[in-house]
LUMBA-923904 format. One record per residue: residue number from 1; residue in three letters; x negated, y negated, z negated of N, C-alpha, C in turn. Coordinates in Angstrom, 2 decimals, padded with zeros to 5 digits. Layout:
N
<site><i>NUM</i><aa>Ala</aa><n_xx>X</n_xx><n_yy>Y</n_yy><n_zz>Z</n_zz><ca_xx>X</ca_xx><ca_yy>Y</ca_yy><ca_zz>Z</ca_zz><c_xx>X</c_xx><c_yy>Y</c_yy><c_zz>Z</c_zz></site>
...
% end
This chain:
65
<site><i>1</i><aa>Unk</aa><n_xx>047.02</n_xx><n_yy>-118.00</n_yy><n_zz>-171.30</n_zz><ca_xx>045.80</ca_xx><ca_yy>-118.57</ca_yy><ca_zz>-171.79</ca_zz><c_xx>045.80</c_xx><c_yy>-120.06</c_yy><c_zz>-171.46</c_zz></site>
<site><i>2</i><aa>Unk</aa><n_xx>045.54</n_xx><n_yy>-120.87</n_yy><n_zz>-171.90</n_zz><ca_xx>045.15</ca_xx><ca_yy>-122.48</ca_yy><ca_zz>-171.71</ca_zz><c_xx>043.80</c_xx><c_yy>-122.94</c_yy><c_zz>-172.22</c_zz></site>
<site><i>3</i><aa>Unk</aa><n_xx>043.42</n_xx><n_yy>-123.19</n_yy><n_zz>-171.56</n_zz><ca_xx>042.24</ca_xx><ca_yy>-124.47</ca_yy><ca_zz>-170.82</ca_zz><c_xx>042.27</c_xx><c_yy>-125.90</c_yy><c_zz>-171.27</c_zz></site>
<site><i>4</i><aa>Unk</aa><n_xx>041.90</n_xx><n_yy>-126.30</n_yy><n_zz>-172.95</n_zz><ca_xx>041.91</ca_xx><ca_yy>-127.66</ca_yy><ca_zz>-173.23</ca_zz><c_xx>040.11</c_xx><c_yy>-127.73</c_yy><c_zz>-172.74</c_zz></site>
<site><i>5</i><aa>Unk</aa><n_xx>040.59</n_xx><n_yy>-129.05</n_yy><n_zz>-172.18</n_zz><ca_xx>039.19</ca_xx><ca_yy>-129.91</ca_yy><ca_zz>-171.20</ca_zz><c_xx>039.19</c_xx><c_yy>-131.49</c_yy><c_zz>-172.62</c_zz></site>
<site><i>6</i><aa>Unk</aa><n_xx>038.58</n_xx><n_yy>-131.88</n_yy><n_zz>-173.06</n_zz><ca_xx>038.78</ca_xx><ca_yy>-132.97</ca_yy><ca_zz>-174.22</ca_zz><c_xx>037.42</c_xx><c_yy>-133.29</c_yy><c_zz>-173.86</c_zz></site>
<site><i>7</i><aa>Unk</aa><n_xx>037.78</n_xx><n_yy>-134.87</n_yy><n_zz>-173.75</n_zz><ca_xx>036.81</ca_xx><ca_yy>-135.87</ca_yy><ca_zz>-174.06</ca_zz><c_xx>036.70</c_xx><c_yy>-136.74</c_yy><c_zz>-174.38</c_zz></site>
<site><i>8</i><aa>Unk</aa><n_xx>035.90</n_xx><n_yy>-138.07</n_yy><n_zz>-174.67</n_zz><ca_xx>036.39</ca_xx><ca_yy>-139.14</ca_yy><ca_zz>-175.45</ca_zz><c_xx>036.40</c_xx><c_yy>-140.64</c_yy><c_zz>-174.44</c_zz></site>
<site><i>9</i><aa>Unk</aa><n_xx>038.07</n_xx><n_yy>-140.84</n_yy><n_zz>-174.80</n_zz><ca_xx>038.13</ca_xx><ca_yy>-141.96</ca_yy><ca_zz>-173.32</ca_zz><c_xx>036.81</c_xx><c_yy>-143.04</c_yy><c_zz>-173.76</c_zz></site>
<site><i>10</i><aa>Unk</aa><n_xx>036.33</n_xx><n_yy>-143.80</n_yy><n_zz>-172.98</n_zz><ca_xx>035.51</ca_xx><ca_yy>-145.13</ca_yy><ca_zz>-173.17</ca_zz><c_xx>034.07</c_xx><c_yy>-144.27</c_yy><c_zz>-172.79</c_zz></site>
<site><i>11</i><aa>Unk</aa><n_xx>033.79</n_xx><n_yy>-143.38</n_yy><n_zz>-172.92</n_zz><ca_xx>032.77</ca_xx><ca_yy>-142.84</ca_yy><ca_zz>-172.63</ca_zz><c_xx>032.47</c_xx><c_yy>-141.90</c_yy><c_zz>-170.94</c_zz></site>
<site><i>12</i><aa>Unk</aa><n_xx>032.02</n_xx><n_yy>-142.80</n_yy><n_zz>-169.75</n_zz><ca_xx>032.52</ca_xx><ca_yy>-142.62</ca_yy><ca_zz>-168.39</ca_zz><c_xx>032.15</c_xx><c_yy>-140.88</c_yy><c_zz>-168.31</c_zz></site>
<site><i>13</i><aa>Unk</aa><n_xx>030.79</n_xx><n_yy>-140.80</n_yy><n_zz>-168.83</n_zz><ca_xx>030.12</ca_xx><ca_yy>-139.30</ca_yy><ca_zz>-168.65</ca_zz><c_xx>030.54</c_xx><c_yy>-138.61</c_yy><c_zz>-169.79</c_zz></site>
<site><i>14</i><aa>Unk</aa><n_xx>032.00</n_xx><n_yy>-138.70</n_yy><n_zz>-170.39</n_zz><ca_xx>032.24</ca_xx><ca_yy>-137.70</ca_yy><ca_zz>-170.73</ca_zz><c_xx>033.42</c_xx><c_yy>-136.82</c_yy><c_zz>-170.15</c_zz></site>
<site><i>15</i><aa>Unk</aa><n_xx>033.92</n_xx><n_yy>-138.10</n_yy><n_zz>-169.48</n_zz><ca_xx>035.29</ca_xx><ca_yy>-138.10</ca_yy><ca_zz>-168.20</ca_zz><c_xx>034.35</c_xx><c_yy>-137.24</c_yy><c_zz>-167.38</c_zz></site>
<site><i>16</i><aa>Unk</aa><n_xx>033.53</n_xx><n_yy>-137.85</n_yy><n_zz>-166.32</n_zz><ca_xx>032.75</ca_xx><ca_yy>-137.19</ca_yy><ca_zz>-165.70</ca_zz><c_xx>032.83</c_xx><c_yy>-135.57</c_yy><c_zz>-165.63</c_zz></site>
<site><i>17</i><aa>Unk</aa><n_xx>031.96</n_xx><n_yy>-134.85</n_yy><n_zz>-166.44</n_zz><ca_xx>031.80</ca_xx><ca_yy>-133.78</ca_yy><ca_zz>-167.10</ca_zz><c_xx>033.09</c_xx><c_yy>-133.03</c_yy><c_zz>-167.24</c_zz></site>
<site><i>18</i><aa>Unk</aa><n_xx>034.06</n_xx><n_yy>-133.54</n_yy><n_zz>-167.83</n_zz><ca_xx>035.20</ca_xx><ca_yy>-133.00</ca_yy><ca_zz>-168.10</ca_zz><c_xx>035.98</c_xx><c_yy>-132.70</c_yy><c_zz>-166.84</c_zz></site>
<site><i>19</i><aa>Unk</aa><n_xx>035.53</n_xx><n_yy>-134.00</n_yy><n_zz>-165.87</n_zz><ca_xx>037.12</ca_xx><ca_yy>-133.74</ca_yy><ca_zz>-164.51</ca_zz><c_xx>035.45</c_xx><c_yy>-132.82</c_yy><c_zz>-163.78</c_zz></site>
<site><i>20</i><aa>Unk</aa><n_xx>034.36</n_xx><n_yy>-131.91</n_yy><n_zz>-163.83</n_zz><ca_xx>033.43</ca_xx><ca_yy>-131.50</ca_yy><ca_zz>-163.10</ca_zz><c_xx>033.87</c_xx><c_yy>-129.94</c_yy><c_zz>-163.58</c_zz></site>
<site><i>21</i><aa>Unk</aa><n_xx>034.27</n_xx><n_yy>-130.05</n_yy><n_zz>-165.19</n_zz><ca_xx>034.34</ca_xx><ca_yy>-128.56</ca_yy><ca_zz>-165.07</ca_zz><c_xx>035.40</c_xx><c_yy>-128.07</c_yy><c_zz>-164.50</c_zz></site>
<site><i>22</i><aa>Unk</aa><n_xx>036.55</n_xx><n_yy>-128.97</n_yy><n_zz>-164.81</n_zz><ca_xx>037.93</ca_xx><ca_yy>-128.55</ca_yy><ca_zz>-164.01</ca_zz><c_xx>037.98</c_xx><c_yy>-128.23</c_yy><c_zz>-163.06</c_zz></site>
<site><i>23</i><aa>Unk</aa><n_xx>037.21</n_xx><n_yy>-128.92</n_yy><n_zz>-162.50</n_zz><ca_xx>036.73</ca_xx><ca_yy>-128.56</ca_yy><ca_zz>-160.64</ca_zz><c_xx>036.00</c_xx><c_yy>-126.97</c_yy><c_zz>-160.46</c_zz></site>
<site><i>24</i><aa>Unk</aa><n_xx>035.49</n_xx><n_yy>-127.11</n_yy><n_zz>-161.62</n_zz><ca_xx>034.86</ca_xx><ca_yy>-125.90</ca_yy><ca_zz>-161.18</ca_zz><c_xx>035.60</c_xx><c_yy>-124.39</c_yy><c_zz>-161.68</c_zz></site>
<site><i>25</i><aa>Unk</aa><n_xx>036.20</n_xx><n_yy>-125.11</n_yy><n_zz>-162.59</n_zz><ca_xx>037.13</ca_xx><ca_yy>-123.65</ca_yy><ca_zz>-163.34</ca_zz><c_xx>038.64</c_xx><c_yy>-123.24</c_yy><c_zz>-162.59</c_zz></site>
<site><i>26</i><aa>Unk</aa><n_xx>038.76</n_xx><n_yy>-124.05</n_yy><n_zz>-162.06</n_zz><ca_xx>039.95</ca_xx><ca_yy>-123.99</ca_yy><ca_zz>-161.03</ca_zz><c_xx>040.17</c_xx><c_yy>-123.16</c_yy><c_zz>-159.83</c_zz></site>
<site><i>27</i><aa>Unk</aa><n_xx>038.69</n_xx><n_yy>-122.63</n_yy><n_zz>-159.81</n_zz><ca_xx>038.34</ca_xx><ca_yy>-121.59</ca_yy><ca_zz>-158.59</ca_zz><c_xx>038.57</c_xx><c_yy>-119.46</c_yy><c_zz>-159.63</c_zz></site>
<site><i>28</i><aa>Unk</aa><n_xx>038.75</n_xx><n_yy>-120.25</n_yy><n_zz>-160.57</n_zz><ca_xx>038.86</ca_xx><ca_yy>-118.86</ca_yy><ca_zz>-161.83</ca_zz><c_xx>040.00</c_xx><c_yy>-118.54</c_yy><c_zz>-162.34</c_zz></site>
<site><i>29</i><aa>Unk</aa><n_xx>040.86</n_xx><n_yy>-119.73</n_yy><n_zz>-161.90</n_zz><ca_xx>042.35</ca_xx><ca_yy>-119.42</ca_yy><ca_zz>-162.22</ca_zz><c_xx>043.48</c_xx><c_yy>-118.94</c_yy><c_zz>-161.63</c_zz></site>
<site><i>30</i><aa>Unk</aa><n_xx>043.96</n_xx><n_yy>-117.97</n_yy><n_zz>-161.59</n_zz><ca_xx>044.97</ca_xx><ca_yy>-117.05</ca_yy><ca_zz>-160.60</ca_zz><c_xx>046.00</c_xx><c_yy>-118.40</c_yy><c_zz>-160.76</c_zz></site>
<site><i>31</i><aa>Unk</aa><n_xx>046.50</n_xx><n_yy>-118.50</n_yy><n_zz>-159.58</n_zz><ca_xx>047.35</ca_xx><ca_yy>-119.38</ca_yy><ca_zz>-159.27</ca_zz><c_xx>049.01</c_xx><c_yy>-119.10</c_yy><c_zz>-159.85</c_zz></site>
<site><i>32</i><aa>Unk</aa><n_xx>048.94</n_xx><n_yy>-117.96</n_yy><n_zz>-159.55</n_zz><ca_xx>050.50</ca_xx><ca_yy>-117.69</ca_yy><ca_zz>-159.75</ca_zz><c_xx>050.84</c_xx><c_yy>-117.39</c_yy><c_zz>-161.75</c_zz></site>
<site><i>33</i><aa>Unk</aa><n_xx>049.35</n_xx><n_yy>-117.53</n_yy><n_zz>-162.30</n_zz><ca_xx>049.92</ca_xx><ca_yy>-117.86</ca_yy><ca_zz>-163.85</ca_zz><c_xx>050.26</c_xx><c_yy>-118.71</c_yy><c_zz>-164.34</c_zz></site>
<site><i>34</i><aa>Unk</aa><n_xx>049.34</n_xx><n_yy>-119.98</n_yy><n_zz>-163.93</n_zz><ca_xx>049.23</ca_xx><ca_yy>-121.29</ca_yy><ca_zz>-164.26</ca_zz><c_xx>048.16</c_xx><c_yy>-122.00</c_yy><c_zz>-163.51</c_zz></site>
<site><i>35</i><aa>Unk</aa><n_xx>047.88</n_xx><n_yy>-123.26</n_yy><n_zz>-163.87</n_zz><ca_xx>047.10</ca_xx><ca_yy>-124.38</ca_yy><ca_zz>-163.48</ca_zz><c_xx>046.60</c_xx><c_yy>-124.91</c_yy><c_zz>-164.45</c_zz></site>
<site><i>36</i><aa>Unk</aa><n_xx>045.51</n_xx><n_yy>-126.02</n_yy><n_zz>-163.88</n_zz><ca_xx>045.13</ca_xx><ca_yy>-126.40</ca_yy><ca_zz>-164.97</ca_zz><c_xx>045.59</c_xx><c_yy>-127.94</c_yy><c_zz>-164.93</c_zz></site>
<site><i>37</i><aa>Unk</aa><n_xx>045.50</n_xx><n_yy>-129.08</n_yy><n_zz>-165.76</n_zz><ca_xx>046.49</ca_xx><ca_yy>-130.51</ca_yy><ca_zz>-165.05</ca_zz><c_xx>044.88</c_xx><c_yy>-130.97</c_yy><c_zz>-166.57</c_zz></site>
<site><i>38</i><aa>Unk</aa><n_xx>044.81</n_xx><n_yy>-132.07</n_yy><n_zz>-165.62</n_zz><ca_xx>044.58</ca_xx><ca_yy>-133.34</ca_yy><ca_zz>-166.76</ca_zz><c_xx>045.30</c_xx><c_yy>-133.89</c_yy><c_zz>-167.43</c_zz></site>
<site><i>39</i><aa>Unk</aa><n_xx>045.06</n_xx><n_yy>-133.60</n_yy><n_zz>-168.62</n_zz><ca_xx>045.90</ca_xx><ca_yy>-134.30</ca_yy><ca_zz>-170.07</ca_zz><c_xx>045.62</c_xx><c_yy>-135.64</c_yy><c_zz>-170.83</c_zz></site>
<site><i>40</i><aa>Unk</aa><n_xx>046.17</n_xx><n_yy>-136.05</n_yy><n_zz>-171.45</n_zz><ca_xx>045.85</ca_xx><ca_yy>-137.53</ca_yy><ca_zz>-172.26</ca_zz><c_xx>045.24</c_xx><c_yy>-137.11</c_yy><c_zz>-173.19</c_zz></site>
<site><i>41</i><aa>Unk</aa><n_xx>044.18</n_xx><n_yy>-137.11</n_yy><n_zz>-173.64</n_zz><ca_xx>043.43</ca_xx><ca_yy>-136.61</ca_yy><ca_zz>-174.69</ca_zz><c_xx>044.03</c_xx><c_yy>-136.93</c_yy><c_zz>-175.76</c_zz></site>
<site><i>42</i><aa>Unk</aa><n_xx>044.70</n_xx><n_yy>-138.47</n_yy><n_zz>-176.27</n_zz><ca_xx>045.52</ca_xx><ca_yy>-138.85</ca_yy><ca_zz>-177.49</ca_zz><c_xx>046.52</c_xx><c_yy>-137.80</c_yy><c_zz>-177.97</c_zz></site>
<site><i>43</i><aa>Unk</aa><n_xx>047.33</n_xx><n_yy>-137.18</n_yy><n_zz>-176.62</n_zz><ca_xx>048.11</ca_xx><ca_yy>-135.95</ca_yy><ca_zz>-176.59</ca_zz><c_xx>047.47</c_xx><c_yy>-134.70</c_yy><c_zz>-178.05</c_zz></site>
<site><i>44</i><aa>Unk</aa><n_xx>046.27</n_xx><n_yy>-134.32</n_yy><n_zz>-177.56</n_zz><ca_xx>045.34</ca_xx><ca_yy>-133.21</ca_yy><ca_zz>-178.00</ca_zz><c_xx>045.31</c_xx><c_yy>-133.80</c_yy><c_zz>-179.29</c_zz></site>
<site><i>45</i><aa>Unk</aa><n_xx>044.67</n_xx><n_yy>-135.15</n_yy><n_zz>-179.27</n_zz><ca_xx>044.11</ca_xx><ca_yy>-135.36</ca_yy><ca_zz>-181.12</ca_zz><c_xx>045.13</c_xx><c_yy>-135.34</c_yy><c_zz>-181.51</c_zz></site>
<site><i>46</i><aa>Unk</aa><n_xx>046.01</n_xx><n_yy>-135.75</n_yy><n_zz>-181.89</n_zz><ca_xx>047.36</ca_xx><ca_yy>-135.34</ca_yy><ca_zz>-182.25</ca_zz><c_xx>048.10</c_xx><c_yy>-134.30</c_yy><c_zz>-182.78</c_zz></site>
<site><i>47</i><aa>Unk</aa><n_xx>047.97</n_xx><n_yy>-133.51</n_yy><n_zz>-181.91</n_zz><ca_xx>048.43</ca_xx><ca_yy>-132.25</ca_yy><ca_zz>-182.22</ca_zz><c_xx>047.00</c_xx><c_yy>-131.63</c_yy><c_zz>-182.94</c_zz></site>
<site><i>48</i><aa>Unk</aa><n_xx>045.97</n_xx><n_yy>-131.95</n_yy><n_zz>-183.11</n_zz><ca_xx>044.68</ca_xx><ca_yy>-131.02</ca_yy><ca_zz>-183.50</ca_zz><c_xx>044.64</c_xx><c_yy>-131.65</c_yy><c_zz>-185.02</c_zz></site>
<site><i>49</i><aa>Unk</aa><n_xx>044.87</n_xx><n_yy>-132.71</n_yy><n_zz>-185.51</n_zz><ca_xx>045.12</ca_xx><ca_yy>-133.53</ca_yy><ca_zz>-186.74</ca_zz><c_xx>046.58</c_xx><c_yy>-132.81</c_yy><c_zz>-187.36</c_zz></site>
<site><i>50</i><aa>Unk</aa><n_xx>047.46</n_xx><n_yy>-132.65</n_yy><n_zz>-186.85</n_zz><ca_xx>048.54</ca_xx><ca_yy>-132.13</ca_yy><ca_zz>-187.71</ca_zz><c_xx>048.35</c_xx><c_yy>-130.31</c_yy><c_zz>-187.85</c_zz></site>
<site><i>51</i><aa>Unk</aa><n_xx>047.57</n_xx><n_yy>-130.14</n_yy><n_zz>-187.10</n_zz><ca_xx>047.13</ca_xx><ca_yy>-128.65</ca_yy><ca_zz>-187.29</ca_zz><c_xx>046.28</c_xx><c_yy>-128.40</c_yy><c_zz>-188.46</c_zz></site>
<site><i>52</i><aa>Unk</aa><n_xx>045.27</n_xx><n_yy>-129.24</n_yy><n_zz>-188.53</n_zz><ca_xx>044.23</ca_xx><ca_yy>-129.39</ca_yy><ca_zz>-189.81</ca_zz><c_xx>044.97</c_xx><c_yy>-129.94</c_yy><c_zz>-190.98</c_zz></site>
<site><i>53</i><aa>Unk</aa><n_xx>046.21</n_xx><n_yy>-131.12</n_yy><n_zz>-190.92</n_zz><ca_xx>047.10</ca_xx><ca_yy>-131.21</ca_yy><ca_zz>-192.08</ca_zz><c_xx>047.71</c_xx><c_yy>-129.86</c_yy><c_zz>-192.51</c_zz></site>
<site><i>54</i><aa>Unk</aa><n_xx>047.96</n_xx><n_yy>-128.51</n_yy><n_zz>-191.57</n_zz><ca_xx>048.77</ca_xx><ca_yy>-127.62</ca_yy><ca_zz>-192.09</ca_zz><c_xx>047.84</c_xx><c_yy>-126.80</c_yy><c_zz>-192.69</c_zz></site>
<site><i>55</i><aa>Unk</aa><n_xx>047.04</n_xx><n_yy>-126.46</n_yy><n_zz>-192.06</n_zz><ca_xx>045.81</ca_xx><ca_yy>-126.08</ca_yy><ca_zz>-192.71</ca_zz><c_xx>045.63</c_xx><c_yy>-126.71</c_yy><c_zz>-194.05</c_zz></site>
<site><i>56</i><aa>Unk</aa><n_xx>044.92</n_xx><n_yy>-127.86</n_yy><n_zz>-194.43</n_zz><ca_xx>044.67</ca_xx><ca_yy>-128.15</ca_yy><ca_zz>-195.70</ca_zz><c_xx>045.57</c_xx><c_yy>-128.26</c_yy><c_zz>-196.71</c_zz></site>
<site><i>57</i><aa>Unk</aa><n_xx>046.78</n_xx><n_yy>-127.91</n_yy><n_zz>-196.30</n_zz><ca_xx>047.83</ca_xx><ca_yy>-127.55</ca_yy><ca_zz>-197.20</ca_zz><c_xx>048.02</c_xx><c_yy>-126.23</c_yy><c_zz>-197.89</c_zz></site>
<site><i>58</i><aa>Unk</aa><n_xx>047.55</n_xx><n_yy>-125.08</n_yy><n_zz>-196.90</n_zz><ca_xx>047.46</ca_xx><ca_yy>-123.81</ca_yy><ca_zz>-197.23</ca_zz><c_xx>046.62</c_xx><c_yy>-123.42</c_yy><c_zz>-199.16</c_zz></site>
<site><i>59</i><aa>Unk</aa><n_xx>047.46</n_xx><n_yy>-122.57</n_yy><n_zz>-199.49</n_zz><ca_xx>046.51</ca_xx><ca_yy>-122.37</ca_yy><ca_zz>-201.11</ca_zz><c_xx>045.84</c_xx><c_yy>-121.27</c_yy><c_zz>-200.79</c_zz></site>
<site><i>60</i><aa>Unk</aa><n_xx>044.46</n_xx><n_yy>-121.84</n_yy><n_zz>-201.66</n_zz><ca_xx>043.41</ca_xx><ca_yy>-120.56</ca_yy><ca_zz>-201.24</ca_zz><c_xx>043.28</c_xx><c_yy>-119.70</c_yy><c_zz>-202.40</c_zz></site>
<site><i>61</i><aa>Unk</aa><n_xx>043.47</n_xx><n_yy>-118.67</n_yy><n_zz>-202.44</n_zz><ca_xx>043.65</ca_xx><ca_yy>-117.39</ca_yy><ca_zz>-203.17</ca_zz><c_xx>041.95</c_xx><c_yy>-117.16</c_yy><c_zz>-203.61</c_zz></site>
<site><i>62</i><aa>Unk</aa><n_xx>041.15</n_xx><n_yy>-117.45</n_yy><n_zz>-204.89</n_zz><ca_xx>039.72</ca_xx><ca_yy>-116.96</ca_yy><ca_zz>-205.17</ca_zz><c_xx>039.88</c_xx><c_yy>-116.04</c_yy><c_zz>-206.20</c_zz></site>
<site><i>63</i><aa>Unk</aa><n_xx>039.42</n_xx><n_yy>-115.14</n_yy><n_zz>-206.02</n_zz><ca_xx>038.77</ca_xx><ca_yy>-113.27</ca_yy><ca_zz>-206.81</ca_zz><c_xx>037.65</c_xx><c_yy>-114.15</c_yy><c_zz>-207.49</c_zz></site>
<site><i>64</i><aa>Unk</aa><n_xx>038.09</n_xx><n_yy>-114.51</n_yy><n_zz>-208.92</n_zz><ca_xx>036.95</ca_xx><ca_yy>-114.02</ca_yy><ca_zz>-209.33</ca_zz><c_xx>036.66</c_xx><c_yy>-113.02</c_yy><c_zz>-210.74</c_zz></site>
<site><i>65</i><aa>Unk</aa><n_xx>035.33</n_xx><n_yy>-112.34</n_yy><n_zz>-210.42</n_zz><ca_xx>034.92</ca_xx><ca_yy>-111.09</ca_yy><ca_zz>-211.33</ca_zz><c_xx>034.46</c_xx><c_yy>-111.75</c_yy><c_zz>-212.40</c_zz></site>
% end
């Protein structure tokens, strides 16, 4: 399972918030599966934009009666 934490850099209380839940979700995570690490958010949009490119590529199949 993975744990994306995303927020938007330039905005202090959204950092805030984000490194508060980590703190707090970190007490929920069995150690010996994984961890959780702070990521570069640019990382995330990235990969979440070429996901929605594969997506809007998909052909949509419509029934109609």
């Amino acid at each position: 399972m993975k744990l994306w934490i995303i927020y938007k850099e330039g905005l202090v209380i959204s950092k805030v918030i984000a490194e508060m839940l980590q703190d707090r979700l970190e007490d929920y995570i069995d150690v010996s599966v994984g961890t959780v690490n702070k990521i570069n958010p640019s990382i995330i949009t990235e990969e979440k934009l070429d996901y929605l490119k594969e997506q809007s590529l998909q052909p949509y199949n419509l029934n109609i009666l």
